[in-house]
N, C-alpha and C positions, 0 to 999 in steps of 0.2 A: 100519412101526410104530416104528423105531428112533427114526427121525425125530422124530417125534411128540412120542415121549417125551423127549428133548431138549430140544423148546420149551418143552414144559412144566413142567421142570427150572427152567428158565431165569426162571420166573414167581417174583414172593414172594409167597406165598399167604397171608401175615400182613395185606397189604395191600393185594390186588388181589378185587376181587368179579369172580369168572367166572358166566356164565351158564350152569345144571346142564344144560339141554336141549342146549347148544352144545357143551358138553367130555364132554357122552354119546356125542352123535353123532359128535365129533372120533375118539373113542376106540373106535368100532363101526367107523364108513365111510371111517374115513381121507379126509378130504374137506380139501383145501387150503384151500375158498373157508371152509368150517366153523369150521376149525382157525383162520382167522384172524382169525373173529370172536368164538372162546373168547381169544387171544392180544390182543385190542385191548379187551378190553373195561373197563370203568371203574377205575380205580384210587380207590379208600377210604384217605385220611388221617387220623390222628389232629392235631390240634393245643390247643392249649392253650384257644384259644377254641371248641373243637368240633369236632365229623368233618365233614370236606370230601370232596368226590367229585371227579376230575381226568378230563376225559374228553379224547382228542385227536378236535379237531375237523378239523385241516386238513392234511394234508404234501405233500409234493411242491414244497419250498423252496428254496431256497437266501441260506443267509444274511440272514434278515429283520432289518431294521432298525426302521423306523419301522410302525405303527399306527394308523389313525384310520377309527371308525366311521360308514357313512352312515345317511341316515333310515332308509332299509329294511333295517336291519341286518345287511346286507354289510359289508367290507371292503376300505379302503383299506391295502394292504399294502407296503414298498418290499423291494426284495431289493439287498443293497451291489454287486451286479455291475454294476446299472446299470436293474434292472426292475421296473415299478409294474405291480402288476394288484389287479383285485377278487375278493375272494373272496366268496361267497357266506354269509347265515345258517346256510347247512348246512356247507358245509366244502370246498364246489366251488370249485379255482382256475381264474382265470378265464385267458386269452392276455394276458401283456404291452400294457399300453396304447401306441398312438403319440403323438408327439410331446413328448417330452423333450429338453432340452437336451444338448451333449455334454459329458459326467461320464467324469472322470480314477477310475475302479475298479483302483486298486493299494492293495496294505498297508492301512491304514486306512478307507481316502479310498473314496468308492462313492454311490449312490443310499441317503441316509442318513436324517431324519425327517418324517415329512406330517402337516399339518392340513389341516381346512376351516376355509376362510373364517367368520367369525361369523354373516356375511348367506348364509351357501350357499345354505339355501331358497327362495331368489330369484336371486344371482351364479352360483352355482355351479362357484365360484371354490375351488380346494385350492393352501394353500402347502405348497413340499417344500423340505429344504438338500440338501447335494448338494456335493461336492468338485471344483471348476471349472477345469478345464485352461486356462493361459491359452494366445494368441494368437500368431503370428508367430515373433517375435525369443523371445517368452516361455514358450514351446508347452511349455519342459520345469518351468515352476513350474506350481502351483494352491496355492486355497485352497478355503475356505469360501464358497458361495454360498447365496441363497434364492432361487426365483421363484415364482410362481402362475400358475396356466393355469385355463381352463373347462372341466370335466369335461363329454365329450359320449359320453355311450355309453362306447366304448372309447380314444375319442381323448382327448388334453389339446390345447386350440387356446388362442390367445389367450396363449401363452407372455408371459410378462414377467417380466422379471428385479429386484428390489425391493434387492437389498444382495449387494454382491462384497466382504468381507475382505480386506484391503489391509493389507503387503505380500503380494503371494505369492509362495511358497515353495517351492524344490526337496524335497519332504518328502514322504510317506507317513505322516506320525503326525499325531493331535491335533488333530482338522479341530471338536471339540466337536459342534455342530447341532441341540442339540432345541430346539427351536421351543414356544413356549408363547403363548396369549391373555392381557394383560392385561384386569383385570375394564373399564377404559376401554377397550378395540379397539385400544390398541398391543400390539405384537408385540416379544416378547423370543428373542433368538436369542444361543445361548451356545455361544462362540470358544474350541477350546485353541490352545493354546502355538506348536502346529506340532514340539515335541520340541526345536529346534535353536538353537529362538529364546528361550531361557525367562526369558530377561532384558527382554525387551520388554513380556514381560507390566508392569513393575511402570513401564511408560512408556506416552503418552497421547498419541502422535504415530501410532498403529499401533494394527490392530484384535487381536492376539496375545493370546490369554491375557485376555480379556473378558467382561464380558455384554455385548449390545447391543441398545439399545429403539427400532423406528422404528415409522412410522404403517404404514398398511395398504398404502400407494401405495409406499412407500420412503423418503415426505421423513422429515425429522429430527422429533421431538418439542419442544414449543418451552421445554416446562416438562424437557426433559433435563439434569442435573446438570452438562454440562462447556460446553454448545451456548452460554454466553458467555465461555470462557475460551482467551484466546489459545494455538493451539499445540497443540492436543488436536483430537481428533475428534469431534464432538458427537454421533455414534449411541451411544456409551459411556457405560452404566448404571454398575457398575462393573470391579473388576482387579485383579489379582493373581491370577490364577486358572491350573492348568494343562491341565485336562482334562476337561472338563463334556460328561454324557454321559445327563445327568437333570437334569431341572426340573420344575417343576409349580407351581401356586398353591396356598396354603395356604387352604381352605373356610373357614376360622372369619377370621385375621387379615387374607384378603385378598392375602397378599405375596407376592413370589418366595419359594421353596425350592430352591437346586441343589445336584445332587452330582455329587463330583470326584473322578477316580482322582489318587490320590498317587504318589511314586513306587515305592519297594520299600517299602509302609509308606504309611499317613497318609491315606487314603479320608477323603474329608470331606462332611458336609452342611455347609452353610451357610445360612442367613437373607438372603439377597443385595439389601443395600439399595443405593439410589442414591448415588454416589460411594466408596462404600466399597471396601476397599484388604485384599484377602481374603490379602494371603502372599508368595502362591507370585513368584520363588524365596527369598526371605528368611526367610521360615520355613515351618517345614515337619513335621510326624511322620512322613516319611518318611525314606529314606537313598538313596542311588545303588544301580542294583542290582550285586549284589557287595559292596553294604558301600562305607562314607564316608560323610559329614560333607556335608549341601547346604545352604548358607544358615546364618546366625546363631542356629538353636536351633526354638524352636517361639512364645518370642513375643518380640514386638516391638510399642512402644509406637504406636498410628497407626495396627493393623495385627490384622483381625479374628480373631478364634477362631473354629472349626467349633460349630452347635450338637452335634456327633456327628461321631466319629474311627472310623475301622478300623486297628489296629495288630497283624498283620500286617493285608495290602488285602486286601480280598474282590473287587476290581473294578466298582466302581456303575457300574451303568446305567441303565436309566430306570424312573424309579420315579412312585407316586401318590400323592393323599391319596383314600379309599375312602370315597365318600359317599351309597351308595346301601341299599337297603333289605332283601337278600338274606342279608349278614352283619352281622347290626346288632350282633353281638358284637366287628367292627370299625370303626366306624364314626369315619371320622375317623381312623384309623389309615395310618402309611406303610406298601405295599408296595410295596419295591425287588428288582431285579431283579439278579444278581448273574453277572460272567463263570467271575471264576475260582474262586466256592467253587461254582457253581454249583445257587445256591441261592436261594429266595425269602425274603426278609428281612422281616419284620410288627415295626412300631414303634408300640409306643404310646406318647403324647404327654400331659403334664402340661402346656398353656398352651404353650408353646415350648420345654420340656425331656421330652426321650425316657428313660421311665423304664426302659424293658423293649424285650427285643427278643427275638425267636423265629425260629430259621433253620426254611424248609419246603422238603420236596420233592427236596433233598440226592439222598437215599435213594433215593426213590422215581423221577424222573426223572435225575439226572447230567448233565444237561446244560446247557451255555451259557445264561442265559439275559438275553435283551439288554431286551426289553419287557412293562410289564404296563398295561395298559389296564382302565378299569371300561368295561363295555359297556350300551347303554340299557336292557338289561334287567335292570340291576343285579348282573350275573354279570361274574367275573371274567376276563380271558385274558390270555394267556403266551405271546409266539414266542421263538424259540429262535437263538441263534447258532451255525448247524449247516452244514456243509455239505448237511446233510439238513434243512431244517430246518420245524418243526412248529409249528403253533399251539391251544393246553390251553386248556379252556374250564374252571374252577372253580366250584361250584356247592355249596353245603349241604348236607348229607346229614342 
């Protein structure tokens, strides 16, 4: 019974709804399998816009990265060590899929964000990025890659590789990767710095420190911002950028949205238009960590502002815009996903200015959290950057 009474110590009963019939019985029969289902059971949020209920749907993780839901509302899941599986509407993980390409999994760098295809329902086609060890002479750099394969069951066939970030780099940092649909079917895939190189970002010979916009096959976009200008690379939307780690499209204007860890200091959203010239290193609201001076200040003429700063960094990661019909007291609102306050961030939005911001779940969870996803069913989920790591299904209460 000591036991017992420990776990349940360990509960915040301000905020957790237990089931009375299940923590009777925990507390009669001493039952392990009992006890764990008084211990898991829903967590009751208060927030600003209403009480939310957090249920964990899935564990048995490690390290998830990306997210992308299928018709039958399973899950496409990535885990950065190098593992794609499906998980199930209920919360079944599924065995690692085959046929991935081979991914450089140190520091950073791992099996990192997946979509589907726009045409799935017929292709059945999913892009993923992914940290790409190179070759031969060059086996000890990687960068940034994306490809697409045909999901068959458990297998990925029909491998094809659509865009390799160039140069690559002896590095473990800043590999960026989330992958986003343009509302036209080009694909935006957004490039850090690599950490070592961060002066490249603010140069157009190199995919360092980018967005970058290609078609569905790999080739270039013809209407791409640099695709007639000697000297440049033409998959480059824009740059200055160091660390993008969230994107999404904006429901109402249409546009990109990314966000960027800073460095001690300076988290940024931006608005990320076509040729646009976002900073980084020349300016910045960040500092070195330890303290010091990066770059000429925070502006410069040529040279865009964040719609949205964090000063100290919470660590962005990937975040949405919420447009579905479960919380319509959000609706249109950003939730961003946070590493290091480890927290869920709710932004409301005036037209393109963020008037309000609400940290969730802090408290309540503690933990990493790298992705939040709307699901078809209008409910929200949350995986975790854990070495355990789990995925929270949010729903109304």
């Amino acid at each position: 019974m000591k036991l017992i009474t420990l776990k349940l110590r360990a509960l915040k009963p301000s905020t957790l709804k237990l089931s009375t019939l299940s923590l009777a019985l925990c507390l009669v029969v001493s039952s392990p399998a009992i006890c764990a289902e008084a211990v898991s059971a829903t967590l009751s949020v208060k927030t600003e816009a209403g009480n939310i209920q957090v249920k964990t749907l899935a564990e048995g993780l490690e390290n998830v990265w990306g997210m992308a839901f299928l018709p039958d509302g399973s899950m496409l899941v990535t885990e950065r060590a190098g593992r794609m599986r499906i998980v199930s509407a209920t919360g079944k993980v599924g065995e690692p899929l085959s046929g991935l390409p081979p991914i450089f999994a140190k520091g950073q760098g791992g099996l990192l964000d997946v979509v589907l295809a726009p045409d799935f329902a017929s292709s059945k086609k999913i892009y993923f990025s992914y940290s790409e060890p190179g070759e031969g002479d060059l086996s000890d750099l990687n960068s940034t890659a994306v490809s697409f394969a045909t999901l068959n069951g458990n297998k990925l066939e029909n491998l094809t590789r659509v865009f390799s970030q160039q140069p690559k780099i002896n590095s473990g940092h800043h590999f960026g990767s989330r992958l986003v649909w343009a509302p036209d079917g080009t694909l935006f895939i957004t490039l850090g710095d690599r950490y070592s190189e961060k002066d490249s970002a603010q140069t157009l010979d190199n995919h360092l420190g980018k967005v970058v916009r290609i078609n569905a096959d790999g080739s270039v976009p013809k209407d791409n911002p640099f695709v007639n200008t000697a000297g440049t690379l033409p998959e480059i939307w824009s740059y200055g950028h160091r660390n993008m780690q969230g994107a999404a499209i904006n429901p109402v204007s249409k546009v990109l949205w990314t966000g960027e860890h800073g460095p001690q200091g300076g988290d940024e959203l931006n608005i990320d238009q076509a040729a646009k010239n976002y900073g980084w290193p020349v300016i910045t609201y960040g500092e070195n960590y330890g303290g010091g001076k990066i770059g000429e200040g925070t502006h410069k003429a040529g040279m865009e502002q964040p719609v949205y700063k964090w000063v100290p960094s919470i660590a962005t990661a990937g975040f949405m815009f919420y447009t579905g019909d479960k919380f319509p007291q959000w609706q249109n609102n950003i939730l961003l996903a946070s590493l290091k306050e480890k927290t869920l961030v709710r932004l409301v939005l005036d037209g393109d200015q963020i008037i309000k911001e609400e940290r969730l779940l802090k408290t309540e969870l503690g933990q990493r959290l790298r992705s939040v996803v709307q699901g078809p069913d209008g409910l929200i989920y949350l995986v975790t950057d854990e070495a355990k790591s789990k995925i929270y299904q949010l729903s109304p209460q």
